[in-house]
C-alpha positions in Angstrom: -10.8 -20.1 -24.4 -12.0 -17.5 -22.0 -14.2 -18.5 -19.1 -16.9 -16.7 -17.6 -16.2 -15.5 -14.1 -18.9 -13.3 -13.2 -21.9 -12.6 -15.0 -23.0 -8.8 -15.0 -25.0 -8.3 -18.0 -23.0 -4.7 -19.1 -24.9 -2.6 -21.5 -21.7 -0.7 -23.5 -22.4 2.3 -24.1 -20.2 4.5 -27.0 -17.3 6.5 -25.8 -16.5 4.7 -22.7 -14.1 2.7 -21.7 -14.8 0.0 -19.4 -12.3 -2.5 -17.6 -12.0 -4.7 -14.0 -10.5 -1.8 -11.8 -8.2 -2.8 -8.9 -10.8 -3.6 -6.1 -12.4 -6.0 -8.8 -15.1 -4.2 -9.9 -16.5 -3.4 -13.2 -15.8 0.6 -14.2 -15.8 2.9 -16.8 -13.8 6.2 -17.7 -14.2 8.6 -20.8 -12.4 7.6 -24.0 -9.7 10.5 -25.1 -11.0 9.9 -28.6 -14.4 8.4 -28.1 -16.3 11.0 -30.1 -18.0 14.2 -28.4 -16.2 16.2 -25.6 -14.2 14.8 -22.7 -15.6 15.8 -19.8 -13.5 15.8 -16.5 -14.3 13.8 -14.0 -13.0 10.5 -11.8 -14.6 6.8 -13.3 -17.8 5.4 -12.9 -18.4 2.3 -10.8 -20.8 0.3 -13.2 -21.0 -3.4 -11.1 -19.7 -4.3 -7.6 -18.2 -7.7 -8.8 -15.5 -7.7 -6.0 -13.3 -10.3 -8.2 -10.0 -11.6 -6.6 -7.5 -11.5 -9.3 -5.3 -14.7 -10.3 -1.6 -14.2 -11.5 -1.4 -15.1 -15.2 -4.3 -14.0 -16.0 -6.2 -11.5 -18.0 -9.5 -9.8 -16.9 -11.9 -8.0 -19.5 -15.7 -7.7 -20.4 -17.0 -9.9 -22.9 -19.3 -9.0 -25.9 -22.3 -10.1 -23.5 -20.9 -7.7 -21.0 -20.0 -10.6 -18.2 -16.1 -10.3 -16.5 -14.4 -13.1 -17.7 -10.3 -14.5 -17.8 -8.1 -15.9 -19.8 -5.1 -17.4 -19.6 -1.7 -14.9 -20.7 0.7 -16.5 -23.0 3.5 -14.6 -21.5 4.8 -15.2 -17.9 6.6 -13.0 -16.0 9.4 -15.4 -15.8 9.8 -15.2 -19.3 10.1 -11.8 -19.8 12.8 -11.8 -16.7 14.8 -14.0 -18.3 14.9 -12.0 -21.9 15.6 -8.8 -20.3 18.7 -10.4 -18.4 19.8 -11.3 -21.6 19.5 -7.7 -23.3 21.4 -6.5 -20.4 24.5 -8.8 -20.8 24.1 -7.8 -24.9 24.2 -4.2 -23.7 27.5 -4.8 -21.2 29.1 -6.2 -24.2 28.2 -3.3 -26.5 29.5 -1.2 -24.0 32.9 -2.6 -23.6 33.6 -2.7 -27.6 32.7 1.3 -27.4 35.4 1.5 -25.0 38.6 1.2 -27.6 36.5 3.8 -30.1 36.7 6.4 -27.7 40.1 5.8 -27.1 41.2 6.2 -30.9 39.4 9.0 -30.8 40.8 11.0 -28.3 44.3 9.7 -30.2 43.4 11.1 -32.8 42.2 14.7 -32.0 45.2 14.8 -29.9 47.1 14.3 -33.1 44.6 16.5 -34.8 45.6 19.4 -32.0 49.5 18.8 -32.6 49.5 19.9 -36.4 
């Protein structure tokens, strides 16, 4: 379950998109497909929370528009350890390519004697 980390009382409005920017403060930035026009322009500041953020953790607006933070199911050491292992997969691949190219080249050479 989420919990509640501090209560800002957001009013949503349609077409924006709003999120826990990096100084920890509630903003909001025009949707590319929110309905109406984009217009050009940097985001809006909607609350001065000043949240410190936790590691392992997500940060979004609620339905009642208060910042609150849950707990990510996957950890960073996780995915560190499964990419290490698609990069030991990939060193294998790479070395049973090896022989291929060789035949190959045997064989247009073979190709070029005729």
């Amino acid at each position: 379950m989420a919990t509640v980390v501090e209560k800002t009382g957001i009013k949503r409005e349609k077409g924006w998109l709003y999120y826990v920017d990096k100084r920890g403060d509630v903003s909001r930035a025009r949707m590319a497909r929110g309905g109406g026009k984009v217009p050009k322009g940097k985001p809006q500041k909607v609350a001065k929370c000043g949240i410190r953020r936790e590691e392992g953790f997500l940060y979004f607006i609620d339905k009642k528009g208060n910042v609150s933070k849950v707990k990510m199911k996957r950890t960073g050491a996780r995915r560190r350890k499964t990419a290490a292992r698609g990069r030991t997969a990939s060193r294998r691949r790479r070395a049973m390519r090896a022989p291929r190219r060789a035949r190959a080249k045997r064989r247009t050479a073979r190709r070029a004697r005729r």
